[in-house]
N, C-alpha and C positions, 0 to 999 in steps of 0.2 A: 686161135694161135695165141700162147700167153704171150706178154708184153717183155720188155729187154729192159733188166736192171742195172745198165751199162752207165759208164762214165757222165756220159750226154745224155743217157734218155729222156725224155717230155721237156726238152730245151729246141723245142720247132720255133716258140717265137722270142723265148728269149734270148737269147743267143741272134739272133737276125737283125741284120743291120739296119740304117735309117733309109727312107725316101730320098733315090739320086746320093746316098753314102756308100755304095759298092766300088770293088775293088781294093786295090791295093795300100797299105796304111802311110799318110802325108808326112813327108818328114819333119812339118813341125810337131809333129809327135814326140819326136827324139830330143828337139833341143830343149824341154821343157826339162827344168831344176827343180829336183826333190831333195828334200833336207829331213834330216832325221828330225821328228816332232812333227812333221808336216800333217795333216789332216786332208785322205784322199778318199774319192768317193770310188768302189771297184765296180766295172763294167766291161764284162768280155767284149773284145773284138775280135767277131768271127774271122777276120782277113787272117787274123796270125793264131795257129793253134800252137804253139808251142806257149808256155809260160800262163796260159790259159786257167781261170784258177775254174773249182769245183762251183756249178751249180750253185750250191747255198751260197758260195760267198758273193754271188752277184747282186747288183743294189746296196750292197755292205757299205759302211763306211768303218773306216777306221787308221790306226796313226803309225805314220813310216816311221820305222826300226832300225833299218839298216838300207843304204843305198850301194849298187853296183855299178859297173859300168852301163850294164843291159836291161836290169830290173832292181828292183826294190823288193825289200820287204816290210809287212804291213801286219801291224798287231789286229786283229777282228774278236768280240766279244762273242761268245757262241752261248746261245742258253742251253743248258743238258740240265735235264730232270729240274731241279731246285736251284740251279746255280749256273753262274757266269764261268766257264773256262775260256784264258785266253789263247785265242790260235794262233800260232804265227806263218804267215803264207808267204810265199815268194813268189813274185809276181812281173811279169814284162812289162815294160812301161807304156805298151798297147794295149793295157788291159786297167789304168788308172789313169785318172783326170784328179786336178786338186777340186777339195768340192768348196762350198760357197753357204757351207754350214754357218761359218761364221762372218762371211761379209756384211750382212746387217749388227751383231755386236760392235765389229771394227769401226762401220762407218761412224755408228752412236758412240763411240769413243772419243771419237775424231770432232763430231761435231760438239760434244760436250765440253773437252777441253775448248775449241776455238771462244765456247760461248762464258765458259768462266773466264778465258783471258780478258775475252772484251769487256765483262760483266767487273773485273779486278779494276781495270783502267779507270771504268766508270763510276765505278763506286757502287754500285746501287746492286741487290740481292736478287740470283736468276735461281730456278729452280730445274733441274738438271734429270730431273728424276721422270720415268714414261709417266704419262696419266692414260688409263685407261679412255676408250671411245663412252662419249656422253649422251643420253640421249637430244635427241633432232630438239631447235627450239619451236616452242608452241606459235601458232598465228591462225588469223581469223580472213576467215573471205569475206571479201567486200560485198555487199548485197543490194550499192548504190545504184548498179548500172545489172545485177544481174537479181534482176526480181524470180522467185521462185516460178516455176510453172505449172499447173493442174495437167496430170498428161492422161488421158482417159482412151480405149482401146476403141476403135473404127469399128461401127457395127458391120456383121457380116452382111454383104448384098449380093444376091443370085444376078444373075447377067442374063437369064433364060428367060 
């Protein structure tokens, strides 16, 4: 029997909800504030099919365009052939979470400025900039208390 080139088809696990997340969608779903520029990450939720976007746009992320009473819409970067076309989808707001792309830039923001202020007051020059991971430093074992040992294999003995 061929297969079904339908709206949904080969969405068995994506589309499927979390461990102990079934049923019906929480209503602090609803009181969450979207602003145009926003940066959302898209993720169907099977409880509501209505406003449900396409298969490909799920895992997407991209940035709110227009806001509604009920949904949003969401600019998404679509590769075709050689190039970026942007998509525009309209979307219930059971179907986005803001995502957290950028919570690690923000925080480095945040802590940067705090560390030039204190660094301003103090007078003295901080350097603001990531450094890459360095390698581990080098050290040596002690061989005072742990002398090497000659370790030699137990010859075979028959028990017969």
């Amino acid at each position: 029997m061929p297969h079904s080139f339908g709206y949904r088809a080969r969405t068995r696990h994506m589309f499927k909800r979390g461990f102990k997340d079934h049923g019906p969608v929480k209503l602090s779903t609803f009181l969450i504030n979207y602003r145009v520029g926003d940066i959302v990450d898209i993720k169907a939720n099977a409880a509501q099919q209505k406003g449900m976007p396409h298969k490909y746009y799920h895992g997407r992320t991209g940035i709110v365009y227009n806001v509604t009473p009920t949904a949003v819409g969401v600019i998404v970067y679509k590769v075709v052939g050689n190039r970026y076309i942007e998509k525009r989808v309209n979307l219930r707001v059971e179907h986005i979470r803001h995502s957290a792309c950028r919570q690690e830039f923000l925080d480095r923001v945040k802590a940067n400025h705090a560390a030039h202020v204190k660094a301003k007051t103090s007078g003295e020059r901080v350097n603001l900039r990531r450094i890459p991971a360095l390698p581990r430093g080098s050290r040596t074992v002690s061989t005072a208390d742990n002398t090497p040992q000659t370790m030699r294999p137990v010859p075979y003995e028959t028990t017969i």
